[in-house]
MARMARSE-26958 format. One line per field, with one value per residue (C-alpha): residue number from 1; y, x, z. Coordinates in steps of 0.5 Angstrom, whole numbers. Each point is the difference from the previous one (the first is absolute). Example, Ala and Ser with C-alpha at 12.3 -4.5 7.8 and 13.67 -1.06 7.14 Angstrom:
2
nr	c(1 | 2)
py	c(-9 | 7)
px	c(25 | 2)
pz	c(16 | -2)
***
This chain:
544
nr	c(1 | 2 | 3 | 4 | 5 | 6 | 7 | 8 | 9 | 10 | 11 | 12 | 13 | 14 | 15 | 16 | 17 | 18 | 19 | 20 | 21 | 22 | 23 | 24 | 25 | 26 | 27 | 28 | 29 | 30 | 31 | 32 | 33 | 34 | 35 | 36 | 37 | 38 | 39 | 40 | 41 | 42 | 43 | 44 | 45 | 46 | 47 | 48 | 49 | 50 | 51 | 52 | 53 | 54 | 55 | 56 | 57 | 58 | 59 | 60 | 61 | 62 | 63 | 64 | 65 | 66 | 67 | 68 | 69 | 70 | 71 | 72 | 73 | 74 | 75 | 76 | 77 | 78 | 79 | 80 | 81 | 82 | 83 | 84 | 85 | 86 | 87 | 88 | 89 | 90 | 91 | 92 | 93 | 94 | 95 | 96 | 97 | 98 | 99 | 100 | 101 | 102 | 103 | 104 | 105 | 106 | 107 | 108 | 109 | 110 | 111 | 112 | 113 | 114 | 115 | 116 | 117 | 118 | 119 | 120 | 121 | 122 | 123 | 124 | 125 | 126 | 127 | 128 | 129 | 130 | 131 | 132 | 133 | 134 | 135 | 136 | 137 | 138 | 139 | 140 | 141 | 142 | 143 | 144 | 145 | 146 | 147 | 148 | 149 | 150 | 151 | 152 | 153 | 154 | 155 | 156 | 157 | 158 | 159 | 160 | 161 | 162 | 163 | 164 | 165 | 166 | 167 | 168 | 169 | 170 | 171 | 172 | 173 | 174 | 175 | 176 | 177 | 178 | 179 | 180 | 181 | 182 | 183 | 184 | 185 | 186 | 187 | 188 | 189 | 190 | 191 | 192 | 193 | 194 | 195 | 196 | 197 | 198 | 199 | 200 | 201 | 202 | 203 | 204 | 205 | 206 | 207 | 208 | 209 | 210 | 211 | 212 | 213 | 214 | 215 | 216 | 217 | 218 | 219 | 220 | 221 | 222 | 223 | 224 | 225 | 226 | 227 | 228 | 229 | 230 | 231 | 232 | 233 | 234 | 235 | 236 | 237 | 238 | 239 | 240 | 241 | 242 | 243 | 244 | 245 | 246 | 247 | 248 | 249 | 250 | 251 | 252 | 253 | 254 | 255 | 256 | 257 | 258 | 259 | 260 | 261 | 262 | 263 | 264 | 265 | 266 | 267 | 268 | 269 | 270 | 271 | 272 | 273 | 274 | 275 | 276 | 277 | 278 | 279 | 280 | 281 | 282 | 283 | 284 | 285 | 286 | 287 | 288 | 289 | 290 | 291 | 292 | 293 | 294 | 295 | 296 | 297 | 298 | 299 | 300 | 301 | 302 | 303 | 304 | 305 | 306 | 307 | 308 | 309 | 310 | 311 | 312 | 313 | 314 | 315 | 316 | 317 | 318 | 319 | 320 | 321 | 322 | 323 | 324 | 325 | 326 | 327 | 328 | 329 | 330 | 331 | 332 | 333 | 334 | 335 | 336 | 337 | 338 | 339 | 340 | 341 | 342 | 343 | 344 | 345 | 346 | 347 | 348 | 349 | 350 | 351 | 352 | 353 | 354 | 355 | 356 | 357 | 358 | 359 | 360 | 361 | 362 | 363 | 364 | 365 | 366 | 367 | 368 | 369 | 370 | 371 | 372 | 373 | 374 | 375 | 376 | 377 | 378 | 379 | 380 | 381 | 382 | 383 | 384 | 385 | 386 | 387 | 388 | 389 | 390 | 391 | 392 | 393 | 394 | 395 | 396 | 397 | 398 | 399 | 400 | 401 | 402 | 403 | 404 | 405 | 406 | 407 | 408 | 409 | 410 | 411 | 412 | 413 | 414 | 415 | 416 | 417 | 418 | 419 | 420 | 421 | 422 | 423 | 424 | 425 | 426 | 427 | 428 | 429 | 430 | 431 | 432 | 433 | 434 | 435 | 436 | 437 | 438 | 439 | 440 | 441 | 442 | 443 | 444 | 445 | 446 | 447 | 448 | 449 | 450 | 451 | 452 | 453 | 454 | 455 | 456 | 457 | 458 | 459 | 460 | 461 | 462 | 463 | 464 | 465 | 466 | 467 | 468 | 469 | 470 | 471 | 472 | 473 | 474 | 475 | 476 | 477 | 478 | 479 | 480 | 481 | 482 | 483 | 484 | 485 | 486 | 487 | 488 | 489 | 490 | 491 | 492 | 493 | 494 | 495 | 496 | 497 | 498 | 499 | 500 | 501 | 502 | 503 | 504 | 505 | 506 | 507 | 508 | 509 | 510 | 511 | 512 | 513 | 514 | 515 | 516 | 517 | 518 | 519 | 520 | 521 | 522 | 523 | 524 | 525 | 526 | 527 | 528 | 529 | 530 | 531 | 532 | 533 | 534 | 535 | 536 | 537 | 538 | 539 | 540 | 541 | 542 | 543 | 544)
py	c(133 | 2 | 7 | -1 | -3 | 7 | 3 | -3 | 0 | 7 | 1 | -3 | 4 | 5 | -1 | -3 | 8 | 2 | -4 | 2 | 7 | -1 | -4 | 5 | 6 | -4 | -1 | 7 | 2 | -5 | 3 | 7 | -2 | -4 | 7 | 4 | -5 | 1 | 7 | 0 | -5 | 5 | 5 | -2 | -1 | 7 | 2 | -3 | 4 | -6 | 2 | -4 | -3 | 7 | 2 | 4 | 6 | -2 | 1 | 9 | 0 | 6 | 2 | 7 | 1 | 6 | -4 | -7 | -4 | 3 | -1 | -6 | 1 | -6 | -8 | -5 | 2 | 6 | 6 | -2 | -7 | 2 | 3 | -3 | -4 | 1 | -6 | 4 | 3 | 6 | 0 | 0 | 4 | 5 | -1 | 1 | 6 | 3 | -1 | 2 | 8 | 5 | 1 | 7 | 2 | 0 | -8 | -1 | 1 | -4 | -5 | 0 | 0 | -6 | -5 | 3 | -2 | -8 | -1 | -1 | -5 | -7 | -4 | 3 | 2 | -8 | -2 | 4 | -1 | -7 | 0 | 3 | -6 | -3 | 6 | -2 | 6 | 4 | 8 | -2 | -5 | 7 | 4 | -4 | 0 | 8 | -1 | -3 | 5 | 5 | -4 | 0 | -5 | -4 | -5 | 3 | 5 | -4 | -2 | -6 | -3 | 1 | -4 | -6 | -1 | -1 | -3 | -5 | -7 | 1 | 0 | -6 | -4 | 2 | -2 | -8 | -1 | 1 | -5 | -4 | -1 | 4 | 1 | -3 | 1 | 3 | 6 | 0 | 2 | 6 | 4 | 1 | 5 | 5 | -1 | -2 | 7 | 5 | -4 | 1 | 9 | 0 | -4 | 6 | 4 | -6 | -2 | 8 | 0 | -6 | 1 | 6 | -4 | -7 | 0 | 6 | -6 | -2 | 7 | 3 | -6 | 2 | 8 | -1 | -4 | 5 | 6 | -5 | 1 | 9 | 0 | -3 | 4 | 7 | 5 | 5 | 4 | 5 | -5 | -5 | 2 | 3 | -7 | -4 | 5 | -3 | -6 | 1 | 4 | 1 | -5 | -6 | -3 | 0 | -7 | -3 | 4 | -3 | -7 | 1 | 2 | -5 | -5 | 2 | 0 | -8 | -2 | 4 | -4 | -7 | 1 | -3 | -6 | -5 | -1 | 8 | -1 | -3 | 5 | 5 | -3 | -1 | 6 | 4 | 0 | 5 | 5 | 0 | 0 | 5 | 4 | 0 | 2 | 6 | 1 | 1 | 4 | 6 | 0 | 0 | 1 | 7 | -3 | -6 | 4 | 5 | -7 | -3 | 6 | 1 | -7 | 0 | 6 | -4 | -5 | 5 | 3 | -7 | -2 | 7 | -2 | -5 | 1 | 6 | -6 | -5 | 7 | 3 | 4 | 4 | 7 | 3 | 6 | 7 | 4 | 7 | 6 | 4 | -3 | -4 | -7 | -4 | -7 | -2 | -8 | -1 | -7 | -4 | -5 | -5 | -2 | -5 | 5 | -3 | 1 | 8 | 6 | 6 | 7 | 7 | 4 | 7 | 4 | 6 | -2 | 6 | 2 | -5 | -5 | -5 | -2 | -7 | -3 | -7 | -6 | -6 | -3 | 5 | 0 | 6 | -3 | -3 | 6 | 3 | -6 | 2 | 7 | -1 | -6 | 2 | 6 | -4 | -3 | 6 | 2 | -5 | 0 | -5 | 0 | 1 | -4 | 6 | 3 | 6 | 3 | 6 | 3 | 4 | -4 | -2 | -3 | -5 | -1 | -4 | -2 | -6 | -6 | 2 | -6 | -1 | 0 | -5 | 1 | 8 | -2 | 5 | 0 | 0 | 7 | 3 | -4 | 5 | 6 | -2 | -1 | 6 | 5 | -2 | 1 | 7 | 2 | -4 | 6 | 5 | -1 | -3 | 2 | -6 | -3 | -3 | -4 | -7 | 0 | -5 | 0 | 5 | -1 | -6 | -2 | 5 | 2 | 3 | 7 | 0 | -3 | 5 | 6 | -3 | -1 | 9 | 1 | -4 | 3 | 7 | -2 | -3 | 5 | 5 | -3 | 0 | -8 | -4 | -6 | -5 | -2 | -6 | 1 | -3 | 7 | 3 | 7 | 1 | 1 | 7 | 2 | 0 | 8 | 3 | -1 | 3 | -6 | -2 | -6 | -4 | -5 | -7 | -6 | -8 | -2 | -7 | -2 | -4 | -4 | -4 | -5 | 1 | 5 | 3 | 3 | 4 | 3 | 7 | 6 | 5 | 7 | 2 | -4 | -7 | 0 | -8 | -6 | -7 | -1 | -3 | -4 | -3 | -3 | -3 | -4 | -2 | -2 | 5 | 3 | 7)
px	c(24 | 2 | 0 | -7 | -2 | 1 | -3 | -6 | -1 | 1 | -5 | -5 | 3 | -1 | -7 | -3 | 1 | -3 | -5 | 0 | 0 | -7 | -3 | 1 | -2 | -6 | -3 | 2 | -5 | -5 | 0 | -1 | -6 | -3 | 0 | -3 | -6 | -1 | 0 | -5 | -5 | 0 | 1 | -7 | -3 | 1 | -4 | -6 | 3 | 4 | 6 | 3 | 5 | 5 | 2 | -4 | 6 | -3 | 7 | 0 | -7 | 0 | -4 | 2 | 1 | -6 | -4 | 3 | -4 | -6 | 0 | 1 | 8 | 2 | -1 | -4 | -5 | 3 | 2 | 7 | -2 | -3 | 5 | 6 | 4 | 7 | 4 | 6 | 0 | 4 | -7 | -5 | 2 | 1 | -8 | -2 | 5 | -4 | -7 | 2 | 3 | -2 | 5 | 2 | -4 | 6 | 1 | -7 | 0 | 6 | -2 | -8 | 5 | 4 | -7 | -2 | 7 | -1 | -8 | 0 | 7 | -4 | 5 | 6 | -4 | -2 | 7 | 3 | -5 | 2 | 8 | -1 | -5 | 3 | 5 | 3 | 1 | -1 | 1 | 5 | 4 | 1 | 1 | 6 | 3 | 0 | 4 | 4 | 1 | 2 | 5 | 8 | 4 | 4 | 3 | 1 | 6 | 3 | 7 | 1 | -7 | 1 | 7 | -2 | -7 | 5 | 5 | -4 | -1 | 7 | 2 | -5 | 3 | 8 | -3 | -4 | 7 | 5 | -6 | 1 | 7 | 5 | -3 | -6 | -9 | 1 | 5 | -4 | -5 | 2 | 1 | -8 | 1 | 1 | -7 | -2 | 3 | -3 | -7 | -1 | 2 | -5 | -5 | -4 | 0 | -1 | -7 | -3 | 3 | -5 | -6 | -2 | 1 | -2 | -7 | 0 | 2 | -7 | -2 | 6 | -2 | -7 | 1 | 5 | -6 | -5 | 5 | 3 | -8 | 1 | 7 | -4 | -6 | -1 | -4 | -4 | -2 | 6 | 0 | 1 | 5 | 4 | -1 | 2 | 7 | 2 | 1 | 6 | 5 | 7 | -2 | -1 | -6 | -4 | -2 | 7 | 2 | -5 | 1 | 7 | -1 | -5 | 6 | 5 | -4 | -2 | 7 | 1 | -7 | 3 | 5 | -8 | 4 | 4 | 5 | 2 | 5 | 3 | 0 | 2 | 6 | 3 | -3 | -3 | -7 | -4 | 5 | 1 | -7 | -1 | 5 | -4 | -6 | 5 | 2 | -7 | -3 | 6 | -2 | -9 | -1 | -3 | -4 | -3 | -5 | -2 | -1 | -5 | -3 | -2 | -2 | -6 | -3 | 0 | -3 | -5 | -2 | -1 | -6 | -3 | 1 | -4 | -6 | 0 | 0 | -5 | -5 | 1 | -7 | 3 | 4 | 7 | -3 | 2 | 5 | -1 | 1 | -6 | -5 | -5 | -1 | -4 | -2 | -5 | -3 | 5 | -1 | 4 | 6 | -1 | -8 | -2 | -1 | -6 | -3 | 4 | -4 | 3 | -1 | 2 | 4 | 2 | 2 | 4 | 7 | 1 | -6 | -4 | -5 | -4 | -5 | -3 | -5 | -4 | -3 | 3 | 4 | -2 | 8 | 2 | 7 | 1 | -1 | 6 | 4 | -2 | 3 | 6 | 3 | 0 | 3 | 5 | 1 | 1 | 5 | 4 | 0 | -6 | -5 | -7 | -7 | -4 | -1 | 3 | 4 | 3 | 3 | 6 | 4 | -3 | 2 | -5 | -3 | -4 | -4 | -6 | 3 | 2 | 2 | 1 | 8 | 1 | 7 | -1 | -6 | -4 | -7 | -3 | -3 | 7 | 3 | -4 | 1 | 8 | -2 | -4 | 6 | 5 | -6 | 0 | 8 | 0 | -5 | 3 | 7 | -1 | -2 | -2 | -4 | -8 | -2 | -5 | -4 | -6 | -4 | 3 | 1 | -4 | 1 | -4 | -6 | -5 | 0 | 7 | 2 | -4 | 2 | 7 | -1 | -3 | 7 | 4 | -3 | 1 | 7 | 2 | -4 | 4 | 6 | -1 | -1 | -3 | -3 | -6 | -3 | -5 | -5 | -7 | -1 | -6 | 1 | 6 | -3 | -2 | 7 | 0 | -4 | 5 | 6 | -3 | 4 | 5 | -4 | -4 | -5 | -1 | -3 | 0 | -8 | -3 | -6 | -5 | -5 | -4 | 5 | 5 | 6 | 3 | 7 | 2 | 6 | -1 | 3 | -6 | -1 | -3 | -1 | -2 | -7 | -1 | 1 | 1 | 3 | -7 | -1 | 8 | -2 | -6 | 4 | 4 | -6 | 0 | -6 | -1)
pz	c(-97 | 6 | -2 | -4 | 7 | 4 | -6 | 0 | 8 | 0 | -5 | 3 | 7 | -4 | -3 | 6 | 4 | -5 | 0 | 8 | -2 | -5 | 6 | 5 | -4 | -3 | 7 | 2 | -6 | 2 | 7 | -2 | -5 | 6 | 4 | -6 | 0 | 8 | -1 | -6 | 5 | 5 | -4 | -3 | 8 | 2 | -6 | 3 | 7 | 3 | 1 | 7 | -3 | 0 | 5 | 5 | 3 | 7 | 2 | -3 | 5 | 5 | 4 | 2 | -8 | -3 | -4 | -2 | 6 | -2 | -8 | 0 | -2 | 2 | 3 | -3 | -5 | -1 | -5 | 1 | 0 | -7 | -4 | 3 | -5 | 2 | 2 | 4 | 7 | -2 | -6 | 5 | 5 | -6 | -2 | 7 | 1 | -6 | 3 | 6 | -2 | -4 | -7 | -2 | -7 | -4 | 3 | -1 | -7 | -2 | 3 | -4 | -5 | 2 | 1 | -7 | -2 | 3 | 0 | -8 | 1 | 3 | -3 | 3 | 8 | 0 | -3 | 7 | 5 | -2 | 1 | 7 | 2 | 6 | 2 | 6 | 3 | 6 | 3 | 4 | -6 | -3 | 6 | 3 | -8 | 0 | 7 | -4 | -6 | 7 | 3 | -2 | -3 | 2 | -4 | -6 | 2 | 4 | -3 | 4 | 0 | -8 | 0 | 5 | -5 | -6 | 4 | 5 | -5 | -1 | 7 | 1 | -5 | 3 | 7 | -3 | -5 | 7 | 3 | -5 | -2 | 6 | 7 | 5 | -2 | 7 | -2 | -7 | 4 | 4 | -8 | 1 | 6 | -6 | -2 | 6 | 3 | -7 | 1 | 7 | -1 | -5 | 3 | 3 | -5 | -6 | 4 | 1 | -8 | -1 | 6 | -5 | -6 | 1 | -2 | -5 | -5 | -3 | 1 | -5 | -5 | 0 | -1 | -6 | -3 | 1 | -2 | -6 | -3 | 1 | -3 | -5 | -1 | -3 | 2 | -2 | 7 | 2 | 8 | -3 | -5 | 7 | 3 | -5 | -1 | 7 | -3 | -5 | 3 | -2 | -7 | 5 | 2 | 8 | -2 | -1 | 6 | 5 | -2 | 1 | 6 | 2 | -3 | 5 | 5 | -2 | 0 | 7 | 3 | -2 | 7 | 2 | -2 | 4 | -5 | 0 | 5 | -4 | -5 | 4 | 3 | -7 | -4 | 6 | -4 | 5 | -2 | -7 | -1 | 5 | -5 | -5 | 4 | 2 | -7 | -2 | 5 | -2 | -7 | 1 | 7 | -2 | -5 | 3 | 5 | -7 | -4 | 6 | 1 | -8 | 0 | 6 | -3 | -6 | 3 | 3 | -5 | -5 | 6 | -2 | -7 | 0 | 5 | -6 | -5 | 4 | 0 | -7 | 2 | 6 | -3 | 2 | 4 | -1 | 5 | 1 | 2 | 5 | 4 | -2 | -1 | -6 | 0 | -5 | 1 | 6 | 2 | 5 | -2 | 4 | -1 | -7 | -7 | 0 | 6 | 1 | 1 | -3 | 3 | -3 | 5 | -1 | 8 | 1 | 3 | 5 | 5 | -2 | 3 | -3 | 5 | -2 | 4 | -1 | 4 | 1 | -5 | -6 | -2 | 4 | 3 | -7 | -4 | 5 | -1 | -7 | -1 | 4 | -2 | -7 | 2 | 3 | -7 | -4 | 6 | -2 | -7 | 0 | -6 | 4 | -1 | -3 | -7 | 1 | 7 | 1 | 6 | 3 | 5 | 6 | 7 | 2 | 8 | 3 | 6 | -2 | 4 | 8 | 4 | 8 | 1 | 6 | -2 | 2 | 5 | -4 | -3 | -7 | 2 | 2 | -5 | -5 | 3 | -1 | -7 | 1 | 1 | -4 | -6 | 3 | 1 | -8 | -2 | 4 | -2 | -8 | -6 | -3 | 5 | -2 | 6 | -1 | 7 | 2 | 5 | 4 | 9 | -1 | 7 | 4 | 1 | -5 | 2 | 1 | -6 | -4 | 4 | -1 | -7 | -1 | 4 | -4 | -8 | 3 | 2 | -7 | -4 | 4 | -2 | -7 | 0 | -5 | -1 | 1 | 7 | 0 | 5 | 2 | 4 | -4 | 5 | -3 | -7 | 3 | 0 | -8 | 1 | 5 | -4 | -7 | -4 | 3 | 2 | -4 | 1 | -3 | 1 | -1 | 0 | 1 | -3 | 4 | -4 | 6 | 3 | -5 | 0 | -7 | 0 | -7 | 4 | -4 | 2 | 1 | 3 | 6 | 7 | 0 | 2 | -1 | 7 | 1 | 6 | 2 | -6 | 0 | 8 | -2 | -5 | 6 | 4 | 5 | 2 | -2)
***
């Protein structure tokens, strides 16, 4: 009976853990279908444009960058804003590296490939983008772990410290046998100046160890997840297949790996603990588990910053997969050699399908200049905005709001916005001229530049800013630059005669039928011969 009783209680032991296990996994389940729902909500609200629920990029804003303030790259409602699905730091830093630089052709084209690849696979980008929800990561977390990886052991070939880890519980079970039964607690009590003396060695070196890979534990959990769901993939484009390659080494998997790593760092944080003194004392916890850590770092230490790196890029290139398949009229555009750009129906991203107007667009991208001239509010800036960002997408890979674009590789440079620098105690016109100059020194220097310039040196005077302006196109025509200035200076229309095709007049025209102003936003040829400006401050009550 006594026997059947032991039996009985350790079935229902046994049971009652798994019964545990299925709770825990259940809930695990219930959780990540939650997230699967959320995301299909906003998922379904971004297609209406409402998109304030992902994050934003503010933190990537730089104004001394060529493009990326004045295309609206980043900040609240922003181009990053709308394609942004990735739930790591490391992924986001990577969407916002890939906007902000120029990818070589053969890159490019790997990388079309790979959005091709995860656009038509829903159920796996959603699937990921949920097991990164809630990623508690930082820059820094990652940056403090790889110091770690550099730094030298010094536990784990150190032959005394091995010996003390296995014999310490026995010289702690000598030292309270003797307490017990042959000498004082208070002589018992100087057996502890052992570990007291291993402890206080190591301290310095145990407390830089866990500074640089305390708050990696979450971290680590939620990147094995997300490389669990590649190593479990397969792919069709040749970068993915590469990427997923990272993961499998030596037969093993990456996943497993970084778990136990995240594991021994757990096991290495529970010093948090009021009790681990304890557990130092009788097993010199910190130093067995930093051990581990030691071990582990001499075996994957090379591999850990290839497996972080694939799995940003991955992350990035799952956000431009799926702003491709939340846009299925929107066509991956053509690299190519020569120097033309082609756009046709080219519309801008960021305004409601229902409400975009398209232009077709075809320009020279050397010696070229496209002089666009139109009264207030008839699209001139937004048609810039247009050209450049989705140049900028196809430079990053990007599939581009048109029907059909092709175009070599291009660097964009703009200036649209100048702000007064009290920081620099500089004016808006000076910080022009600034942008300005690094716009010509660009041209002058580089081969792939194509500049997006709106209402140039607006902070003079008329008759210095058209004098300016002359100056400048001869100087930019001269150089060999192309590009588009946007301009409500009617007299530089002349120049299109002077330049014998290097300049090229087009216009954004507004009808005004009585009071009423109408805007088709229609990319025309010749210069704008339409006003309202007396019209728009009758509108606002001034007397004109």
């Amino acid at each position: 009976n006594i026997w059947l009783g032991f039996g009985l209680a350790a079935l229902s032991l046994f049971s009652f853990s798994k019964f545990v296990n299925w709770h825990q996994h259940i809930q695990v389940l219930q959780k990540h279908y939650e997230v699967l729902a959320k995301i299909n909500e906003q998922e379904a609200a971004a297609q209406e444009m409402e998109y304030a629920a992902f994050d934003s990029g503010a933190v990537f804003q730089n104004a001394g960058h060529p493009y990326s303030v004045d295309l609206d790259l980043f900040g609240a409602h922003s181009f990053y804003q709308y394609t942004c699905r990735a739930q790591t730091a490391i992924g986001k830093e990577e969407l916002a590296n890939m906007l902000l630089r120029v990818a070589p052709k053969e890159l490019l084209i790997r990388r079309q490939a790979a959005i091709a690849d995860l656009r038509d696979r829903l159920d796996w980008r959603q699937h990921f983008q949920a097991y990164g929800a809630g990623a508690s990561d930082d820059l820094r977390h990652v940056a403090f772990l790889e110091e770690w990886l550099a730094e030298q052991p010094f536990v784990k070939d150190d032959k005394m410290l091995l010996a003390a880890m296995y014999l310490m519980p026995l010289w702690i079970a000598l030292a309270l046998y003797l307490s017990v039964y042959f000498i004082p607690w208070q002589l018992g009590l100087c057996f502890l100046l052992l570990p007291a003396w291993l402890l206080k060695k190591t301290l310095k070196q145990v407390n830089e160890a866990h500074e640089r890979t305390a708050d990696a534990e979450k971290m680590l959990s939620v990147y094995a997840r997300l490389i669990a769901h590649i190593e479990q993939e397969e792919f069709s484009a040749p970068l993915l297949k590469d990427f997923h390659s990272r993961f499998v080494v030596d037969g093993g998997q990456a996943s497993n790996a970084i778990r136990r790593l995240s594991y021994y760092i757990r096991q290495l944080n529970v010093r948090y603990n009021p009790f681990a003194i304890i557990l130092n004392v009788v097993m010199l916890w910190d130093l067995r588990w930093i051990r581990r850590l030691e071990i582990w770092k001499a075996a994957w230490r090379t591999q850990l910053p290839r497996w972080f790196d694939a799995l940003r890029k991955v992350e990035a290139l799952n956000s431009l997969a799926t702003l491709w398949y939340n846009n299925p009229d929107w066509v991956m555009p053509e690299i190519v050699e020569g120097s033309t750009l082609v756009a046709v129906s080219l519309g801008h991203p960021l305004i409601d399908r229902h409400k975009r107007v398209c232009n077709d667009f075809q320009t020279p991208t050397k010696g070229h200049i496209k002089l666009v001239t139109g009264s207030n509010m008839a699209g001139k800036s937004t048609f810039l905005r247009t050209v450049g960002l989705n140049v900028v997408m196809a430079m990053c890979g990007s599939a581009v709001c048109a029907t059909e674009m092709k175009l070599p590789p291009l660097q964009i440079y703009t200036s649209m916005r100048t702000q007064d620098d009290l920081h620099e105690s500089a004016s808006s016109f000076y910080a022009e001229l600034k942008r300005l100059k690094r716009i010509i020194e660009a041209v002058e220097t580089k081969n792939n530049v194509y500049f997006l310039l709106d209402e140039i040196l607006k902070g003079t005077n008329s008759e210095d800013r058209h004098k300016g302006g002359k100056a400048l196109i001869k100087q930019l025509i001269e150089s060999g630059g192309a590009g588009i200035i946007a301009t409500h200076d009617l007299e530089l229309g002349k120049l299109e005669a002077s330049y014998g095709g290097a300049i090229e007049n087009l216009c954004m025209e507004v009808e005004v039928n009585g009071e009423d102003l109408v805007f088709d936003y229609r990319l025309k040829k010749g210069v704008s011969r339409s006003f309202n400006a007396t019209l728009l401050m009758r509108r606002m009550g001034i007397r004109v």
